[in-house]
N, C-alpha and C positions, 0 to 999 in steps of 0.2 A: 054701537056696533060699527066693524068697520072693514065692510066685505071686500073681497076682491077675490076674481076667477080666474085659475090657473088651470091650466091644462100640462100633461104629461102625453107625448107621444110615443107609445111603444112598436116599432118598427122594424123589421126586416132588412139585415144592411148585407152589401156588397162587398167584398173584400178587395175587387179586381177591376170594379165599372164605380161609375159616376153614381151618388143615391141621392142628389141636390133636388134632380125635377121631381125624383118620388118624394121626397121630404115638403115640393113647393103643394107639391097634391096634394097630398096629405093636410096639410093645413090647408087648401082651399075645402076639403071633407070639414076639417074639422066646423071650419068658424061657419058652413052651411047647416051645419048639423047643433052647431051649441054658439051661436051667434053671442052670447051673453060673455063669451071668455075676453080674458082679457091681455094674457100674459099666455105663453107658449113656451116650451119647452121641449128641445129633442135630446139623443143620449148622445155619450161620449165619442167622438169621433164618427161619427152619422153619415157624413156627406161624403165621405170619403176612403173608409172605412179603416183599417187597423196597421196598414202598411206606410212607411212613411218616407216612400218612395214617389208618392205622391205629394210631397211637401210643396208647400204654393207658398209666395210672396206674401207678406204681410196686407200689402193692397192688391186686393183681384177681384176678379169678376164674379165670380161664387157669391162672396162677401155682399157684392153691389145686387146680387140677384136676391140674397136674402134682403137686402134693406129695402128691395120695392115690395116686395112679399109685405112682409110688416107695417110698411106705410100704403097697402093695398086695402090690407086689413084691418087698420089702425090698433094693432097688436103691440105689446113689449113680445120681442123675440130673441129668445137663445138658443141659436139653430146647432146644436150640441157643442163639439168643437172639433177641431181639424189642425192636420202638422203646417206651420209655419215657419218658414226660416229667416231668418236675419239675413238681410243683405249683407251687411256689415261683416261679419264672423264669422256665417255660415251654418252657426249655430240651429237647431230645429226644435222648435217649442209645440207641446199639445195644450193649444190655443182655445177660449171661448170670445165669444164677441156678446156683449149686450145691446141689442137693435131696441130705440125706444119707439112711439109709435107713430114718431114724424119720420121715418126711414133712415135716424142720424145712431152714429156707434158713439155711446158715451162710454162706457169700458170696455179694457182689454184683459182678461183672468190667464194667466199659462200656469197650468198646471205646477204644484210645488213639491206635489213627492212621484216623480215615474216609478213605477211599478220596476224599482230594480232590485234583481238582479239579470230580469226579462227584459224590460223596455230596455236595453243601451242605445246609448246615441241621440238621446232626445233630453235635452237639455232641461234644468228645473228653474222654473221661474221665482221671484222672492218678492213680488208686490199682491198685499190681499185685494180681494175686488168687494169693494161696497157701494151699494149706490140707492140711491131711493126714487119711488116711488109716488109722485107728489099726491098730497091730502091723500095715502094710505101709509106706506109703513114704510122700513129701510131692510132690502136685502141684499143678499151676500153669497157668491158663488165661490164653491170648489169643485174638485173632479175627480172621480174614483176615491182613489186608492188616499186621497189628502185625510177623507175622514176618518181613516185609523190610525191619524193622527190629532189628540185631542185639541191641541195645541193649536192648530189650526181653526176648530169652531171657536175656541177660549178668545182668541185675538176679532173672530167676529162679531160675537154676541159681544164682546165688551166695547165693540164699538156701538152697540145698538142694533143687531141685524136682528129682523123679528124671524123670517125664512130665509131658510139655507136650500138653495138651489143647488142642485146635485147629478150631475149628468154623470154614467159610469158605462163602460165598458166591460161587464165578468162574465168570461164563458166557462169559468172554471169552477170547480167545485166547493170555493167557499163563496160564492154566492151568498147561503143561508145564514155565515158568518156577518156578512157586512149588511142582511136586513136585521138580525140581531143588533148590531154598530148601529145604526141607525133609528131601529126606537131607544138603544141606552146614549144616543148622541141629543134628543130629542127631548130627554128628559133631563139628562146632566144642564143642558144649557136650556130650555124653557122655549123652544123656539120650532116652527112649523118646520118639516122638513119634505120635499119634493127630491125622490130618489129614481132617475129615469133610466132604465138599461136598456139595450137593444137585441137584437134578434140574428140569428145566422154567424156570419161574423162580425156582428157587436153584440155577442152576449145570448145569454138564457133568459132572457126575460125578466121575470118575480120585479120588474116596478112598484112604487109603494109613496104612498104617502101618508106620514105621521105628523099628529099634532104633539103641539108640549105637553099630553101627559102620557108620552109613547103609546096612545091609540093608537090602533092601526086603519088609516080612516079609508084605502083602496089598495087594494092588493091583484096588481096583476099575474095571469099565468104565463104561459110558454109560448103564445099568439100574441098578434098584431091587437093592439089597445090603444084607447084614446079614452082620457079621463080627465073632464074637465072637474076640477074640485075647489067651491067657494067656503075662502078660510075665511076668518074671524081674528082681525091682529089686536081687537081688543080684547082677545082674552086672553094674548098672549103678556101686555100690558097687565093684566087683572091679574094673571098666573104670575107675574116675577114680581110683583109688590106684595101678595098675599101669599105664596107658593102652590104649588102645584096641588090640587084638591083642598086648599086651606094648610098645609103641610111644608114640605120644606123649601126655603126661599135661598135654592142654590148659588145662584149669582149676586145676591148680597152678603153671604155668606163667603162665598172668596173673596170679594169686595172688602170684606172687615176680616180677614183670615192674619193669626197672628205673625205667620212668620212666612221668609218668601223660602225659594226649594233651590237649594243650593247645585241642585242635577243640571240648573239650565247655566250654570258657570262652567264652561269647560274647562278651566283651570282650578278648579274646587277639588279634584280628585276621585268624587262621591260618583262618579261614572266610570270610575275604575273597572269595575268589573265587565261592562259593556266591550272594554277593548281587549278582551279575553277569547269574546266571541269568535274571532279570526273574520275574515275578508266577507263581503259582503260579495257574493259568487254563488251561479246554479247550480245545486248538488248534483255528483254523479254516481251511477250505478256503483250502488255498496260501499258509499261513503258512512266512514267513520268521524267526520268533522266533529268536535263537541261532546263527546261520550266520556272523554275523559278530561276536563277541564279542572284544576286545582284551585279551591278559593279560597282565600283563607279563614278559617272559624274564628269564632269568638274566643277572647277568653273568657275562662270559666272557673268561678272562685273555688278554691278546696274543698271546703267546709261546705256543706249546703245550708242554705239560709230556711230556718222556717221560722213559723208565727209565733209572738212572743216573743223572739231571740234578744232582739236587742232590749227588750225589758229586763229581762234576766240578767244581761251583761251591766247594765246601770246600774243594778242593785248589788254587784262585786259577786256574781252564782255565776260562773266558767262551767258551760255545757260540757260533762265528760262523753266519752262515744253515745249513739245510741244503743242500745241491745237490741236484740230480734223480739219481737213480741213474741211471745209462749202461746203454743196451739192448746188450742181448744182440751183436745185429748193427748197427754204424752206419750203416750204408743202409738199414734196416729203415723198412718204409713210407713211404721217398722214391720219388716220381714220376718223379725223372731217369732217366734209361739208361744204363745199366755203360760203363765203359770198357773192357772188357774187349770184343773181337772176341767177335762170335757164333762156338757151333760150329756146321758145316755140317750141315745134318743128313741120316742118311741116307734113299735111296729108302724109300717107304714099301711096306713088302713085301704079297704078293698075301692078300688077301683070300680067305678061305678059303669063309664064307658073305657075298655080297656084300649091301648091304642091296634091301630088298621094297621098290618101290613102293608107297604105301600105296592099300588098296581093289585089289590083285592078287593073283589066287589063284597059289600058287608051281605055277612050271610050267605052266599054265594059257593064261597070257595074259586069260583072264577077272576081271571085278569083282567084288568080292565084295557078296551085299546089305545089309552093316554100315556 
């Protein structure tokens, strides 16, 4: 076995003030409270909250305030993430830091899909973040909106990441969407996942952490949570050599896959249809975009093919049309009239209960008030 204790903090953020000192409390709550954890974890954009008008310098004080927190604590700390600008460019990244537990930043994760055609102006980053853990296991961060992209967990797990750290920001209605994403991320790739949202303006809550075989092992609501949860990365080991319940062994399985996908060739063509879609832009009241898009079909042979055929044609027997198969009955739903003579039919015998006048009470002769 080979434990280790992670904590998810779900929290209450600010859209307009500093959430640094509440996030330093809050972790002093936690490790008083669950002293055994090891690893910490806040949501996307935490400290500072969803405006990126607050963008800070790559090196600042926040940053340094987190890494005495953690080496207070002797924690791994990923105090969610926050906007960063490039001196250089000017450029502004939604940024994670990995604080280890001597107070030192050994990676830097920026975010690699913004939530566009909402987030503009925040720049996408294109280096994965992997990094281990010593005598436990090797993980690997991304942020929101990267996980609906598969591509992204595919490049991690194939490095070896056992957990996928997942800080997210969704205040919006698909939500229940990306805790769905996250136990089919969970299972596609065999690997523990820590999903941390926040509160107010960072989100609705619904926090979650799933093991590789999309249990759902905490499920947070719409309040302030703290959940420390001790994984097991040997079963995640045990899970990708045997597959998942003794079953399927997914990541060997595209490992030995026969052929590669011609989709990730931009010059292939086969994403053809993709540039159909039109601009990547926020819909406006009583857009018609895409309703009518033209693709081209297949073609489609004359003749219809069925079973047998090509036996038939070996043996020099050229199928003539088919005919209609013949119903059951040949008068069957024709409107003429039989030749056949009616039979007479008999008196219609007495009526035993004859029917009520309606609104008459039986025997009565009276109306009823219904």
């Amino acid at each position: 076995m080979t434990p280790f204790a992670i904590a998810g903090v779900q929290m209450y953020v600010n859209a307009l003030h500093s959430n640094v000192d509440g996030m330093i409390q809050r972790l002093d709550i936690l490790m008083a409270r669950f002293p055994w954890t090891q690893m910490v974890l806040f949501s996307e954009l935490a400290p500072f909250g969803p405006l990126d008008r607050f963008a800070l310098p790559p090196e600042n004080e926040t940053i340094e305030q987190f890494q005495e927190a953690a080496r207070k604590h002797r924690v791994w700390l990923i105090p969610g993430s926050m906007f960063l600008k490039d001196p250089e460019d000017g450029r502004v990244y939604n940024t994670s830091v990995v604080i280890n537990p001597e107070g030192e930043i050994i990676r830097r994760y920026s975010k690699m899909f913004p939530f566009r055609p909402y987030e503009q102006g925040i720049a996408a980053g294109t280096d994965f973040c992997v990094f281990d853990v010593p005598d436990v296991g090797r993980f690997g961060l991304s942020i929101c909106y990267d996980i609906w992209f598969p591509e992204t967990t595919r490049q991690l797990t194939s490095q070896g990441v056992e957990v996928l750290l997942h800080p997210v920001l969704t205040g919006t209605t698909d939500r229940d969407a990306e805790l769905a994403i996250a136990r089919a991320t969970a299972a596609q790739f065999q690997c523990y996942i820590f999903d941390v949202n926040g509160l107010g303006a960072g989100g609705v809550g619904k926090s979650c952490v799933i093991d590789p075989t999309s249990m759902v092992l905490h499920q947070s609501a719409g309040q302030e949570d703290m959940f420390p949860i001790e994984v097991d990365l040997s079963m995640v080991r045990r899970q990708r050599e045997t597959g998942m319940k003794g079953l399927g062994q997914v990541l060997k399985s595209f490992r030995d896959r026969p052929t590669d996908f011609s989709v990730y060739d931009r010059n292939s063509g086969t994403d053809a249809y993709l540039k159909t879609l039109g601009p990547l832009e926020v819909p406006q009241q009583g857009t018609r975009a895409g309703l009518h898009v033209d693709v081209p079909a297949q073609s489609v042979a004359d003749a219809p093919i069925y079973k047998g055929q090509e036996a038939l044609e070996a043996m020099g027997h050229t199928p003539g049309p088919i005919a209609p198969e013949p119903m059951p009955n040949a008068t069957a739903g024709m409107a003429s009239a039989p030749t056949q003579a009616p039979i007479p039919a008999e008196p219609p015998a007495a009526t035993p209960n004859p029917p009520i006048k309606p609104g008459t009470l039986t025997g009565t002769g009276e109306t009823s008030s219904g």
